[in-house]
C-alpha positions in Angstrom: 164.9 124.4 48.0 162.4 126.5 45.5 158.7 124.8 46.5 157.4 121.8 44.7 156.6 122.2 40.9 154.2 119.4 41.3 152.4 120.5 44.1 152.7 124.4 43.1 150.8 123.7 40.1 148.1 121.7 41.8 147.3 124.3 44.7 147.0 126.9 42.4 144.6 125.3 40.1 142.5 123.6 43.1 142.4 126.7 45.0 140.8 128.8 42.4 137.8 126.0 42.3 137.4 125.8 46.0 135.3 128.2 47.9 136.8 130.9 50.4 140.1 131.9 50.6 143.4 130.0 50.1 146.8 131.0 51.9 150.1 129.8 49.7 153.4 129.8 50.9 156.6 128.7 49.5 155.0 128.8 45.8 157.6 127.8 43.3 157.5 131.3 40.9 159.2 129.4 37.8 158.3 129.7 34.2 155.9 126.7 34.1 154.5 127.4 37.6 153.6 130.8 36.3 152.2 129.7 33.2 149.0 127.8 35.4 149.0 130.8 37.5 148.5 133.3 34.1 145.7 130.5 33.7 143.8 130.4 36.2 143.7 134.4 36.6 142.1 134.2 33.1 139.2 132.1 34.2 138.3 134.5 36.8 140.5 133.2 39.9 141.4 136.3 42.2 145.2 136.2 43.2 147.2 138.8 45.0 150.3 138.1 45.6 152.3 139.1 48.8 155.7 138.7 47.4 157.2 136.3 44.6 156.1 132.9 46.6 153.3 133.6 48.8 149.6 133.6 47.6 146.4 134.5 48.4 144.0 133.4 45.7 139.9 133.7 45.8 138.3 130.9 44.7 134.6 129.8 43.4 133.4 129.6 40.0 135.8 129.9 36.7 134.4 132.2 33.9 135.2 131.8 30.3 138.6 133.1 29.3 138.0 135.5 26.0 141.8 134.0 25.2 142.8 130.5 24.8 144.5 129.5 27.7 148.4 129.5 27.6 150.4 127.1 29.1 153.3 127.7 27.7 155.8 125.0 28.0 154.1 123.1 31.2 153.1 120.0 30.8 151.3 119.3 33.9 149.6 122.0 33.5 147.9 121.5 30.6 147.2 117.8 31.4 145.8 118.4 35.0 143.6 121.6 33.0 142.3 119.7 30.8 140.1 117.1 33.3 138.8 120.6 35.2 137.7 122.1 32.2 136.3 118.8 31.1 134.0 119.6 34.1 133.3 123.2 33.0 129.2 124.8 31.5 131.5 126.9 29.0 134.0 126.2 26.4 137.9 126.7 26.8 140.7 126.3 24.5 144.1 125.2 26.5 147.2 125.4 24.3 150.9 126.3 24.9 154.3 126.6 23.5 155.7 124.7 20.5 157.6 122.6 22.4 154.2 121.9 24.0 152.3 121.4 21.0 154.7 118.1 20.2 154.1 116.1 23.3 151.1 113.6 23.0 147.4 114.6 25.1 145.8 111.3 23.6 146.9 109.7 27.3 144.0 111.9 28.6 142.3 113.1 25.9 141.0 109.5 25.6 140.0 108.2 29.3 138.5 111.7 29.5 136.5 111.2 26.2 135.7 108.2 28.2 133.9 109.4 30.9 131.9 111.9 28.5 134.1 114.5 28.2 133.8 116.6 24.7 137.5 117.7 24.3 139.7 117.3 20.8 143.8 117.4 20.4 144.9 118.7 17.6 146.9 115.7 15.7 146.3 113.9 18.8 148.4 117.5 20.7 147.4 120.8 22.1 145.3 123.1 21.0 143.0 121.0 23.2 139.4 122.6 22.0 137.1 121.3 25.1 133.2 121.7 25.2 130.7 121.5 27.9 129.3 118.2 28.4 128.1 116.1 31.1 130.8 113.7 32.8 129.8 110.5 34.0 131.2 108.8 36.5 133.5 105.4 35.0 136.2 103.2 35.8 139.2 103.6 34.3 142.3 100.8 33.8 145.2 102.9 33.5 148.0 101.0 31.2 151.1 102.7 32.3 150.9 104.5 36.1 151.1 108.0 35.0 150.4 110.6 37.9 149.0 113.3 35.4 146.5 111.2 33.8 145.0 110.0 37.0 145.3 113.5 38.2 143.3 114.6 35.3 140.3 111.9 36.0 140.2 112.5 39.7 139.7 116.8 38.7 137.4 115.6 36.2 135.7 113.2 38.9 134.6 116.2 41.0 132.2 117.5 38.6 131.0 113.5 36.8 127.3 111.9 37.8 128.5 109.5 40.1 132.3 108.0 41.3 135.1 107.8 39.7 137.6 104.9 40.0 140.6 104.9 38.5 143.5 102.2 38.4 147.1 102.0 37.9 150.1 98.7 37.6 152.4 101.3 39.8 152.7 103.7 41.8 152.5 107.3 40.5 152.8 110.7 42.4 150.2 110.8 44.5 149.5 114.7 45.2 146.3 115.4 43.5 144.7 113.2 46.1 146.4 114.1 49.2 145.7 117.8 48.4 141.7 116.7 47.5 141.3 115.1 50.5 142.6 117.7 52.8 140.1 120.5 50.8 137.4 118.0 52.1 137.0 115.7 48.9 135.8 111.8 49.5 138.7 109.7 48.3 138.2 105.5 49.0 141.8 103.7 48.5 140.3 100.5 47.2 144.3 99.1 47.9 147.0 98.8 50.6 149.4 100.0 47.7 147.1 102.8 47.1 146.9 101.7 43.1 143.1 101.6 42.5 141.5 105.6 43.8 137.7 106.0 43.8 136.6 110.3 44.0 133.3 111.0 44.8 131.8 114.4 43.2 132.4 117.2 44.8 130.8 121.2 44.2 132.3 122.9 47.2 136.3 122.3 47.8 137.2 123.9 51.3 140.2 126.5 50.6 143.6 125.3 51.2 146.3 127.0 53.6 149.7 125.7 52.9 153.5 125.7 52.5 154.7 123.9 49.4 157.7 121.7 50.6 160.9 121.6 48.7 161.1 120.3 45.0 163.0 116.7 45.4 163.4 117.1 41.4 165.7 120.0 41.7 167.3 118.5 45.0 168.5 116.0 43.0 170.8 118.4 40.8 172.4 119.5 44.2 172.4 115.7 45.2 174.5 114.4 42.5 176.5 117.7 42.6 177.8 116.7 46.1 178.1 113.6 45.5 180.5 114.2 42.1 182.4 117.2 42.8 185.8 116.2 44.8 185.4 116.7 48.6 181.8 118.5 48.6 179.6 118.4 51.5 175.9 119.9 51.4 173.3 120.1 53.5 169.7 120.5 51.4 167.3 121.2 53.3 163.0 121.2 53.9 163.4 118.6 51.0 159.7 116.6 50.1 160.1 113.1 50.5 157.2 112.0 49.4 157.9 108.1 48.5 156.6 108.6 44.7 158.9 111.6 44.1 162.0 109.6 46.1 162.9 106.5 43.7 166.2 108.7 42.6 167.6 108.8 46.5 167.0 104.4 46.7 168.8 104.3 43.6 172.0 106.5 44.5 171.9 104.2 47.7 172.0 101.0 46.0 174.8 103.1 44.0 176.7 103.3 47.1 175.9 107.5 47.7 176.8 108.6 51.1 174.1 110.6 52.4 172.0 110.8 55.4 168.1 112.3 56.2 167.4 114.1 59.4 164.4 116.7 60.8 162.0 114.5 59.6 158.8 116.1 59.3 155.3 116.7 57.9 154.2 119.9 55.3 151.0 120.3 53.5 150.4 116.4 54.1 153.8 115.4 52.9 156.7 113.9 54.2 159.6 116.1 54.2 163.1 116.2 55.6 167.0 117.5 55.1 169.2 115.7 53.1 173.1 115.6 53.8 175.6 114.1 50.9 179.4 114.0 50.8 181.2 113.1 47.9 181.0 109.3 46.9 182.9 106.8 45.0 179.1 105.3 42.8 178.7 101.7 41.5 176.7 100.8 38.1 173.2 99.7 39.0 170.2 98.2 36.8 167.1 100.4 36.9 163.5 99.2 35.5 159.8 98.4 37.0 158.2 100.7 39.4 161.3 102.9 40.1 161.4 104.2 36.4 158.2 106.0 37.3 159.3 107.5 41.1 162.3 109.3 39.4 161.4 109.7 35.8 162.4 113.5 36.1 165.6 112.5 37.2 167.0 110.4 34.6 169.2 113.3 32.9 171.0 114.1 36.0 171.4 110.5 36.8 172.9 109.6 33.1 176.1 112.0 34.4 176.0 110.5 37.7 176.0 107.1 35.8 179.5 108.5 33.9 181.2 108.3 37.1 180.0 105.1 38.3 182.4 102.0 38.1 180.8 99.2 36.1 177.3 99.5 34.4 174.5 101.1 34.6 171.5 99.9 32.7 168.3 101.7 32.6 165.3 100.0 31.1 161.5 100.4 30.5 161.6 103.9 30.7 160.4 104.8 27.1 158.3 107.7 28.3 161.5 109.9 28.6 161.2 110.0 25.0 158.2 112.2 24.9 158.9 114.7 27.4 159.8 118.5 26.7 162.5 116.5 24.6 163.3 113.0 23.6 165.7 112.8 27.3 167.6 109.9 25.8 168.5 110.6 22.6 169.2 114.4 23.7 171.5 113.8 26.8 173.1 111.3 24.9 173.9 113.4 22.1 175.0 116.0 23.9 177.3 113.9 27.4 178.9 112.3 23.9 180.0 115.8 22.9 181.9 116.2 26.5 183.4 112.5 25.7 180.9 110.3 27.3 180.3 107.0 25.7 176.7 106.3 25.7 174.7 103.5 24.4 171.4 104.7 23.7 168.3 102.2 23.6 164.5 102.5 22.8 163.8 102.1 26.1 166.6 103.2 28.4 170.4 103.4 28.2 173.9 101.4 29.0 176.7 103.5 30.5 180.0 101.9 31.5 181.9 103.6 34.1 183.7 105.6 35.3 184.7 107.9 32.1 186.6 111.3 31.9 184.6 113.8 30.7 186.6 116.0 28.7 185.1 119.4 28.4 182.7 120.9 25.3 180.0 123.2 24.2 176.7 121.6 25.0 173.0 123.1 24.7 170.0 122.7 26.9 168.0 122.3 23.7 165.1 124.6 25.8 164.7 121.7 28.6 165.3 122.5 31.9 166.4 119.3 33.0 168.8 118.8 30.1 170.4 122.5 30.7 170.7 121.3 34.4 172.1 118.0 33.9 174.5 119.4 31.2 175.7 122.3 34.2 176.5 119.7 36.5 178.4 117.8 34.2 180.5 121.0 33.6 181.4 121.0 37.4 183.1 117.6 36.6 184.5 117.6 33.3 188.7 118.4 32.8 187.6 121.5 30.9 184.5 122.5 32.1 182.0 122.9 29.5 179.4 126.1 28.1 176.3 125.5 27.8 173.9 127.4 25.8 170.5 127.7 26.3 170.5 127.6 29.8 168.0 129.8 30.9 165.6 127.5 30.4 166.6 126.1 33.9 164.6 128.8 35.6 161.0 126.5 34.0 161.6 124.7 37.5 164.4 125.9 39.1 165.0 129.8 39.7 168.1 130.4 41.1 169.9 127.6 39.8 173.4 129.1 38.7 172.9 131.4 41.6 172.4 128.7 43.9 175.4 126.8 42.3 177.8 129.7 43.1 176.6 130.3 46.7 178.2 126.3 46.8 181.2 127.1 45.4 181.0 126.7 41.9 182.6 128.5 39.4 180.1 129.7 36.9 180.7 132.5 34.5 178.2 134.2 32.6 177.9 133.5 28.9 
């Protein structure tokens, strides 16, 4: 699998603050990956690059970009940014794509004003205009667990007065601090569940030397692939199985999936391991709580998994997947309905009855990788097989995707 988006954005960004050298292997070179990288060369970072996903990237102090800083489409990015140039003795503007400039910063514009930070949203989006100011070290409640806002306190933690703590209800993706804590930062788990995080300050990050492990979010396209498609059998392997990231394998289980994990191992601090999957007759199942959060990126590709389930699935409490590159719901309901799927959308979640025949159609990825993803696996199953414009857009997190499709034996033909 192409390396972690997550973690690809976060050793970039953390290596070009630490001091010394940083080895990166397995880098995922996708559009939004490559927008943090653009970045982070603008404030100063020295990169070479050995090919496409290996880096070498010379950290220390950032200098002021002449530029406001572009972050294109990515989301983490921006959000994860925005707490180390909180920390920063010179001003930055960090803005993006329109598609960026409609998702909401107040979730960390706000705890970040909090702890001292002088950083304005633009109608409560980017531009984010951020000023130097002195952070101060606070506690912080977090209402909904949300891995980039706490990863954007803990960054901002390193350069505060004092500690940071920060809370959550839930677990969230916990990279930012195993990545801190192996470059030598002082992390205290005030819980067993790992929910309350206390950073200490921190000038001097040792330099990282890494291989990302496989992206679990675009595993799971290949996942439900094999599971759909009529007697497939895939192996993925060097898959990251890092229990946040994995709530979209315990729910295909409960669905009945037949699949299997082997060559369990450890990378970069994180659990990793192959995945096998064979094609699978699915049950409906009733998703809310905790789980929304560990597969929140994988709600598209489960709503056509969720077509071929029998009886109901029911997805609940996950209102954020209305404000991500695109309103999830509504979109991939809009546009399954336009292969024949019978969706009932809700404010929070969605109701499909299964299993349905999914007819065939023109469907767009409306510039959302996920959606465009989602939409292409859907085509594998539909009577008529489906076009789907706007697909490039896959190549934001996955690159390769069609290609790797057709190495499976999928018939895709250029549009």
């Amino acid at each position: 699998m192409p390396g972690d988006k997550s973690i690809s954005h976060r050793a970039v960004m953390l290596a070009a603050i630490a001091q010394g050298r940083s080895q990166i292997r397995n880098w995922l070179a996708a559009g939004d990956t490559e927008a943090t990288l653009g970045a982070m060369r603008d404030l100063g970072a020295r990169i070479e690059r050995h090919d496409e996903s290996t880096l070498t990237i010379e950290g220390g102090a950032l200098r002021p970009s002449a530029d406001p800083l572009n972050l294109l489409n990515a989301g983490t990015g921006i959000r994860l940014l925005a707490g180390i140039m909180a920390g920063q003795p010179f001003a930055s503007v960090l803005d993006g794509s329109e598609q960026l400039r409609r998702r909401p910063m107040t979730r960390i514009t706000d705890p970040l004003t909090q702890m001292g930070a002088d950083i304005q949203a633009t109608d409560g989006c980017c531009p984010l205009n951020i000023r130097p100011a002195a952070l101060k070290g606070t506690r912080y409640d977090m209402p909904v667990a949300s891995g980039q806002v706490k990863s954007a306190l803990l960054l901002a933690g390193l350069f505060a007065d004092s500690p940071t703590t920060v809370t959550q209800p839930g677990p969230a993706r916990d990279h930012t601090e195993r990545m801190l804590q192996a470059m030598g930062v002082r992390i205290i788990q005030e819980d067993e569940a790992g929910n309350c995080l206390t950073v200490f300050p921190n000038g001097q990050l040792d330099p990282l030397d890494i291989t990302v492990p496989g992206d679990p979010s675009s595993a799971a396209f290949l996942l439900v692939a094999g599971l759909l498609v009529p007697g497939s059998e895939l192996t993925i392997t060097g898959v990251d199985l890092n229990p946040t990231r994995i709530g979209l394998l315990d729910v295909l289980e409960e669905m009945g999936a037949d699949f299997a994990i082997s060559n369990r191992t450890t990378q970069a601090g994180e659990p990793v391991g192959d995945i096998q999957v064979k094609s699978s007759a699915l049950s409906g199942v009733e998703i809310g709580g905790e789980t929304v959060v560990r597969m929140i990126d994988e709600f598209p590709i489960l709503m056509v998994a969720a077509t071929q389930a029998e009886g109901e699935t029911i997805v609940r409490e996950a209102r954020e997947l209305r404000v991500k590159e695109t309103d999830r719901i509504a979109v991939m309901a809009a546009e399954l309905r336009k292969l024949g799927a019978v969706i009932e959308e809700r404010e929070d979640g969605f109701r499909i009855v299964g299993p349905q025949r999914l007819s065939g159609g023109q469907v767009d990825g409306h510039d959302d990788h996920r959606i465009a993803m989602s939409l292409t696996i859907a085509g594998l199953i539909a009577a008529e097989g489906a076009i789907i414009t706007d697909a490039a857009c896959a190549g934001d997190s996955f690159p390769g995707f069609a290609e790797t499709l057709v190495d499976c034996g999928a018939l895709l033909l250029p549009g």
